[in-house]
C-alpha positions, -999 to 999 in steps of 0.1 A, spaced: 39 700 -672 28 667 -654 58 674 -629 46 709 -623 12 702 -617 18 676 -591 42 698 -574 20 728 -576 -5 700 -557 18 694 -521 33 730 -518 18 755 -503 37 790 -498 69 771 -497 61 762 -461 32 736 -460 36 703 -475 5 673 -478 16 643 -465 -4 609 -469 -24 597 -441 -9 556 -438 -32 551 -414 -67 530 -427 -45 524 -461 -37 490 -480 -3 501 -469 -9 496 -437 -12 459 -441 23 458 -447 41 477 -415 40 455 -389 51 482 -359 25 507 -351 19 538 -367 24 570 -354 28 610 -355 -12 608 -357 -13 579 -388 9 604 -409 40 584 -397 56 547 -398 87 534 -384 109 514 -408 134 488 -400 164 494 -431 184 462 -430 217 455 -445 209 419 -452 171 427 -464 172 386 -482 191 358 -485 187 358 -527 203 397 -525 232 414 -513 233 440 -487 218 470 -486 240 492 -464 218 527 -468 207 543 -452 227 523 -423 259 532 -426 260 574 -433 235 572 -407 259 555 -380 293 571 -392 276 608 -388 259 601 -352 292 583 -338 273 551 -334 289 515 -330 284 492 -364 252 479 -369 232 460 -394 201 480 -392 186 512 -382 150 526 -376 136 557 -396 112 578 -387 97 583 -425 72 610 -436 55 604 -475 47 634 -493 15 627 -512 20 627 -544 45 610 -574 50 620 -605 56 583 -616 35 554 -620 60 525 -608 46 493 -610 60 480 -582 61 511 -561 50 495 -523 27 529 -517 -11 522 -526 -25 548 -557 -45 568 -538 -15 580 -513 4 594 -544 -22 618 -560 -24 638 -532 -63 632 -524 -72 654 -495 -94 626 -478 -63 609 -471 -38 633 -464 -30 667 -446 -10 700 -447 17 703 -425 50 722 -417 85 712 -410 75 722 -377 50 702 -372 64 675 -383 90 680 -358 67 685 -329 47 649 -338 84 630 -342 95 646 -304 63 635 -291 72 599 -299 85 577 -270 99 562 -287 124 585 -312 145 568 -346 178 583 -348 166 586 -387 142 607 -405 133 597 -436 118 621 -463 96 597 -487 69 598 -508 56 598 -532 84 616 -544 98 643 -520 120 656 -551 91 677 -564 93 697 -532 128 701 -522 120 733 -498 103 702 -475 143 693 -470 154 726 -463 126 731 -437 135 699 -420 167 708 -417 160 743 -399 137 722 -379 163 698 -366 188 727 -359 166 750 -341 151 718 -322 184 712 -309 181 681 -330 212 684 -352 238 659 -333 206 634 -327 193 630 -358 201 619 -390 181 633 -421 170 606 -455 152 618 -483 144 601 -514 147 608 -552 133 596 -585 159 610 -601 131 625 -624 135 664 -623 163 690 -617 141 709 -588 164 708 -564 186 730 -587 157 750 -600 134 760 -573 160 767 -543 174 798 -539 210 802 -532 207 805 -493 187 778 -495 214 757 -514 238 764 -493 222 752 -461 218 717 -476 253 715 -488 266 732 -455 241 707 -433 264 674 -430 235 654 -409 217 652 -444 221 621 -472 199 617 -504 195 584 -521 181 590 -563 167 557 -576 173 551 -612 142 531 -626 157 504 -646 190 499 -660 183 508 -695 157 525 -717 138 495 -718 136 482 -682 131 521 -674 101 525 -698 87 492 -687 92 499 -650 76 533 -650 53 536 -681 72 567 -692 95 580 -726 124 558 -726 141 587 -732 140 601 -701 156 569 -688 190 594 -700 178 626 -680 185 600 -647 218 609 -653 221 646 -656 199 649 -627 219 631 -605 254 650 -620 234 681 -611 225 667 -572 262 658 -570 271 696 -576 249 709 -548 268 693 -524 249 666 -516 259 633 -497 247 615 -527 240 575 -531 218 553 -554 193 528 -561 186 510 -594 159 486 -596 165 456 -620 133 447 -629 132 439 -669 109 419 -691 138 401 -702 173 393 -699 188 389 -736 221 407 -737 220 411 -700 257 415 -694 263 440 -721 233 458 -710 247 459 -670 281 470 -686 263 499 -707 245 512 -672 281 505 -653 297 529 -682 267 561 -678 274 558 -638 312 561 -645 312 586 -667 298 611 -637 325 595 -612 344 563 -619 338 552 -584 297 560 -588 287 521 -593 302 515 -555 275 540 -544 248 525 -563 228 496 -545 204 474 -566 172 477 -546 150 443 -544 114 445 -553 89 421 -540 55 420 -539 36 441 -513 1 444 -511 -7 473 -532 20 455 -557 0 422 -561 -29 437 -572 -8 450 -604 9 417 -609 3 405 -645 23 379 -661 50 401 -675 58 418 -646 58 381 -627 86 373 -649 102 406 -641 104 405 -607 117 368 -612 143 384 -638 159 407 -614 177 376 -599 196 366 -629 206 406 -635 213 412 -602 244 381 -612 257 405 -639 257 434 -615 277 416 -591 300 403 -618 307 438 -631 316 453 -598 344 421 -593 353 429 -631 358 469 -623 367 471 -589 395 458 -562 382 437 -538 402 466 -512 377 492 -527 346 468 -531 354 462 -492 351 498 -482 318 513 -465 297 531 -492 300 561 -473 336 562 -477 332 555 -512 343 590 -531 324 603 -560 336 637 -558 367 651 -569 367 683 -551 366 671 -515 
């Protein structure tokens, strides 16, 4: 019920969406280019090489480049949006409390449109738009409205579209109708990235305060994105309170990716956490370790991929990567 009620919370006759205000935020300490679209937007830098301890990161980079005919490059600017509210409690999550419980003192209704209208009257416009949150799973008609927005803005060859996932819910499946589903998986501007909270039960539970047993539903929400249509990548953060058994662990996760696509691990991307300001204050001990942890895992991730994989297909752009068998 917790998932309806926070969607029921930034939906508003499947048109209007609330969106955090970053502006005046403890988030804002943390962007260091300007804010815009009226404090409701930030520009982000995505870098393939975010750190020198972590391997790269090419997402949204690459789908981005290869579907607007642009030259190779090892970063990109997004426009991002956050939707205000998250039906998780991550730790580590770099977005302040009070932007993810959709508090009307910090944030405001707007439409597709709208959102449109703020982004063209940028100077300066990103070649990305990035749908975050939050978690803009919860409301996947925001997507579909951004994507008539970009096509009737003329928008459709300039811009590429990002959204995020928790990988928590099947909405996408459940709440769009079938004309609806088939403008997503008709729309090829579009890529979705689903972030799976931990590696196993344990790091999952510990990451997100949540039923371990959820950590499983990860899985069948992300075989059920794949079947929309979607361009479809992943994130797994590797954040544990500890490390015993850590390669059979990493081969357990390896084994749950492959059994949706053999190829799915070479779409997956470990995703770094460090400590941002809203993070810090949430720092204990334990988690200090984790984040320390995620060093030493990130080893075994690297050694499963040589262990699985050619270098020839290891080498290949994670946009070329195929994870689905009937394309």
């Amino acid at each position: 019920m917790k998932d309806e009620l926070c969607r029921k919370r930034v939906i508003s006759n499947n048109k209007f969406f609330l969106l955090a205000q970053i502006s005046g935020s403890l988030q804002e300490v943390d962007i260091t280019a300007p804010l815009n679209c009226e404090g409701y937007g930030r520009l982000r830098h995505f870098k393939r090489y975010p750190a020198s301890d972590w391997i790269a990161d090419p997402l949204p980079i690459d789908p981005s480049i290869r579907y607007l005919g642009l030259p190779d490059t090892d970063s990109v600017i997004a426009q991002v949006f956050q939707i205000a509210i998250c039906n998780l409690n991550c730790w580590y999550c770099f977005v302040p409390d009070d932007l993810r419980k959709a508090n009307l003192a910090n944030s405001r209704w707007f439409t597709a449109e709208q959102l449109i209208a703020l982004y063209l009257k940028e100077k300066d416009k990103a070649a990305v738009i990035d749908l975050s949150g939050g978690n803009p799973e919860l409301v996947p008609e925001w997507t579909i409205e951004m994507i008539k927005s970009i096509k009737s803005n003329g928008l459709q060859d300039k811009v590429y579209l990002w959204a995020d996932s928790s990988l928590t819910t099947n909405y996408f499946d459940k709440y769009l109708s079938k004309n609806q589903k088939r403008i997503l998986s008709s729309y090829k501007g579009f890529g979705q990235v689903g972030c799976f909270k931990g590696f196993d039960e344990e790091s999952f539970a510990f990451n997100t305060g949540l039923n371990p047993q959820i950590f499983r539903k990860q899985f069948e929400n992300f075989k059920s994105l794949l079947k929309l249509g979607i361009d479809l990548y992943g994130y797994v953060t590797l954040t544990t309170p500890n490390i015993e058994l850590i390669e059979q662990r990493i081969g357990a996760f390896f084994d749950e990716l492959q059994a949706i696509h053999y190829f799915l691990p070479l779409r997956v991307v470990p995703l770094k956490i460090v400590e941002f300001t809203p993070v810090k204050y949430r720092i204990n001990s334990i988690r200090k370790q984790a984040i320390e942890n995620q060093r030493v895992v990130l080893k075994y991730w690297v050694k499963e991929l040589d262990k699985r994989f050619s270098k020839e297909k290891r080498s290949l752009r994670i946009c070329d990567i195929n994870i689905r068998d009937d394309v």
